[in-house]
N, C-alpha and C positions, 0 to 999 in steps of 0.2 A: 580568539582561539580558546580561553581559557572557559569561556562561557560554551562554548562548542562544545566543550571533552567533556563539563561538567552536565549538559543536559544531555546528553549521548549517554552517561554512566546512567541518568534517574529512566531514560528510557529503559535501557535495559532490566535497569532492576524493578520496573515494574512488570516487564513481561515474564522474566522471572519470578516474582511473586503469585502471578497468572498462572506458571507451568505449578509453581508449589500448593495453591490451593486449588487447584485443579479438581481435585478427585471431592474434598469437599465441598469447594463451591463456585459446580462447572458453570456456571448463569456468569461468571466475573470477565470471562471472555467476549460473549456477547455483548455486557453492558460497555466495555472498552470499544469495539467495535461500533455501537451504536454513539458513544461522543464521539470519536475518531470521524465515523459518519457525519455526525450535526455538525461538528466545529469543521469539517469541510465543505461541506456545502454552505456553511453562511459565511466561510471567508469567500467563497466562490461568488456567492450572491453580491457580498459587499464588492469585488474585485472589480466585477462587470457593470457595477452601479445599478444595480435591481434590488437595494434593499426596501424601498418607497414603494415599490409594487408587490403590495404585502398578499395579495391575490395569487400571484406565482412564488412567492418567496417560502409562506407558511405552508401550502399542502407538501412542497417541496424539503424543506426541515423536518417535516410531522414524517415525511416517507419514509427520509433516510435515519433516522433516528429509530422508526420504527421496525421499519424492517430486518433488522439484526436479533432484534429481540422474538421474533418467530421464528421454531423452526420446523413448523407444518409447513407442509411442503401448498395444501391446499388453502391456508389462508394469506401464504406469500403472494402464489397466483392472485387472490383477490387484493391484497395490496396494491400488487402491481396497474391490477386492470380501474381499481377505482382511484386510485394516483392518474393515471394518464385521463381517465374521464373528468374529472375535476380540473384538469391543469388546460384540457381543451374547450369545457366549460367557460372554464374563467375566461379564456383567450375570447371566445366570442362574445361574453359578455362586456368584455374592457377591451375590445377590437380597436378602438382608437385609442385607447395608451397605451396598449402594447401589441409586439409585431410578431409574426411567425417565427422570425430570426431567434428573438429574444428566448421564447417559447423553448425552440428548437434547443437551441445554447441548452438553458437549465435544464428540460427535460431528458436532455442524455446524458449531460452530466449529473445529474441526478441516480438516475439507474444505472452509469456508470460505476459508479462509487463504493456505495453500499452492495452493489451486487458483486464485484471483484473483491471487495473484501470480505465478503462472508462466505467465500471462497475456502478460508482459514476453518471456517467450522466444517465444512465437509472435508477437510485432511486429515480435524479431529478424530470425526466419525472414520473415516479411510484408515487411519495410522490404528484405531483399535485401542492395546494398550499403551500404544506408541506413538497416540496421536499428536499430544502437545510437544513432540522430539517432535513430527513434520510439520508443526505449526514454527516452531521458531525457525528452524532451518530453513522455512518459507520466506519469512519477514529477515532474520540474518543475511541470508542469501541477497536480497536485496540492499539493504543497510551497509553490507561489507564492500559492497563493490563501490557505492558511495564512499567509503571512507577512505578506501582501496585509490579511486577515483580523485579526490579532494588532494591526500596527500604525496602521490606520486605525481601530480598537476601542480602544486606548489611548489615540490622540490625541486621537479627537471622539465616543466611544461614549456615547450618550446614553441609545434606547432598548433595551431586552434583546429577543433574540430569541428564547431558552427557556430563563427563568429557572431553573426546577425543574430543569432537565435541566443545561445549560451557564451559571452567575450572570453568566462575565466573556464571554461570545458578544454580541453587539450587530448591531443592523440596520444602523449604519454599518460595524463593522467586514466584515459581508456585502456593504455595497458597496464597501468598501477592495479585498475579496477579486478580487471581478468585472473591474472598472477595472487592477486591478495586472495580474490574471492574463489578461488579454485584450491588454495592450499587451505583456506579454512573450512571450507565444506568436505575438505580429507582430513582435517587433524580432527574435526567435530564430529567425524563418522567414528573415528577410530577409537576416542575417547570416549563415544556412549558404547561403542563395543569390546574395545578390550580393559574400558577403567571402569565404566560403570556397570557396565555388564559381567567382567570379566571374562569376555568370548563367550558367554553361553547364548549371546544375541548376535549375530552376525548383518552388520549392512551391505549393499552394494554400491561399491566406490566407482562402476561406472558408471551410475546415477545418482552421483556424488560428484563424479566429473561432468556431468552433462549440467547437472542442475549451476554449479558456481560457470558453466559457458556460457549456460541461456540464462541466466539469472542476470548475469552482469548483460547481455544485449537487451534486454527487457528490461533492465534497469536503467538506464542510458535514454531507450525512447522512452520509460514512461516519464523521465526528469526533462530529457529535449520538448517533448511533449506538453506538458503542463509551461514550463520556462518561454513559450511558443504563445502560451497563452498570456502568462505575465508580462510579458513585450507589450503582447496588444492591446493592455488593458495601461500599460505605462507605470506599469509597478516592479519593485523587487521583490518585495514577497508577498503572501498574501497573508500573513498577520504578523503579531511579535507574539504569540503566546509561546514559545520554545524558542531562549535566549539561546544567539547565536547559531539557532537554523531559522527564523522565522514562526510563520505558520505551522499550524496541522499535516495543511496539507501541503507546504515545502517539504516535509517530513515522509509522509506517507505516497508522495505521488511514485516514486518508482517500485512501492510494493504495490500500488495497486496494479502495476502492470508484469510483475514480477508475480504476484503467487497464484494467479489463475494458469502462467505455465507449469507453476511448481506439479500442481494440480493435478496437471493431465500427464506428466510426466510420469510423474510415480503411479499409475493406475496404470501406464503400459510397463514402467522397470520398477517395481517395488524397493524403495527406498532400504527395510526391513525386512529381509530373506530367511529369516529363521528364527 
């Protein structure tokens, strides 16, 4: 536990540190997003036993790595298209060591990844001068329901929500999740409005209520989701690089399915009304 709460505080203060040099030196969000990228796809890699198959392994790190760190819109598209050429390439070149299946697996979780989480940088651009306030309330929003999740699941978890898939998940801890992460996406609205703003910036708390609902359901399948994977692969996590969560990407799996709703959200209810 103690190593939990302790890597939970350096997460945060580093993405704090992100929001505070921000305006100095906007490039530290993307390079974040690009390791976040790589250290997930190669525990991913390592998880399914495709580290040996450096043929699929390297175009596939070099993409996600890379792709965060562009943000032309027209040399994304060719990332994109000369990654999949390359990864189909390979396939028929190494057709008897490796299977469609395999292919399959990494090349979407590939552009899975990197592409929902650069997601973050178009909220930047979206949010304007209040972009890194929609960046963290993205990745919060996710994060809280987890912790929301964890510790209302430890206290009073009674009955399991998908034992097969997730033993320690519970129905209480899903409303732990909901309750937590709904009350802090109102006190965090309210606090860059009427403390840090001092009301001359006004948010919208029904998009502040919407986001901690779908935040926390989207938080929930992107952790069943990934945890679905870790089953099948006969693992608990997929590294130890973050004592007492695991991996990267035990870390980041339910933002990645968390902040592409944030996304589309706030583009129809503006987070930022005034």
């Amino acid at each position: 536990m103690k190593n939990r709460v302790l890597s939970g505080v350096v997460l945060v203060a580093l993405m704090l540190a992100i929001v505070i040099f921000n305006h100095s030196f906007p490039l530290a969000l993307n390079i974040v997003l690009a390791l976040v990228s790589l250290f997930s796809i190669t525990e991913l890699i390592s998880a399914i036993g495709m580290t040996k198959k450096y043929f699929l392994a390297i175009p596939s790190v070099l993409f996600a790595a890379g792709l965060p760190l562009v943000e032309l819109e027209l040399l994304q598209e060719g990332l994109y298209y000369v990654y999949t050429v390359v990864l189909f390439a390979s396939l028929i070149r190494y057709h008897k060591e490796a299977t469609f299946r395999e292919v399959g697996i990494i090349y979407s979780m590939t552009l899975l990844i990197p592409t929902a989480l650069m997601t973050l940088l178009e909220l930047r651009k979206l949010g304007g001068n209040h972009g890194m306030f929609y960046v963290m309330m993205a990745i919060f929003s996710a994060w809280i329901a987890d912790v929301g999740g964890f510790f209302a699941g430890s206290l009073f978890g009674k009955h399991k929500l998908c034992p097969e898939i997730s033993p320690k998940k519970t129905v209480e801890g899903v409303a732990g999740g909901f309750v937590l992460n709904i009350a802090a996406m109102l006190v965090f609205g309210w606090i860059f409005s009427s403390v840090f703003y001092q009301g001359t910036v006004q948010v919208s708390y029904l998009t502040l209520l919407l986001m901690g609902i779908g935040s926390t359901i989207f938080s929930i399948l992107g952790d069943l989701s990934f945890s679905l994977i870790k089953r099948s692969c006969h693992i608990k996590d997929f590294g130890q690089v973050i004592p007492g969560h695991g991996g990267i990407l035990d870390r980041f799996d339910s933002v990645i399915f968390t902040v592409p709703y944030v996304f589309f959200l706030v583009q129809i209810l503006p987070l930022v009304i005034k």
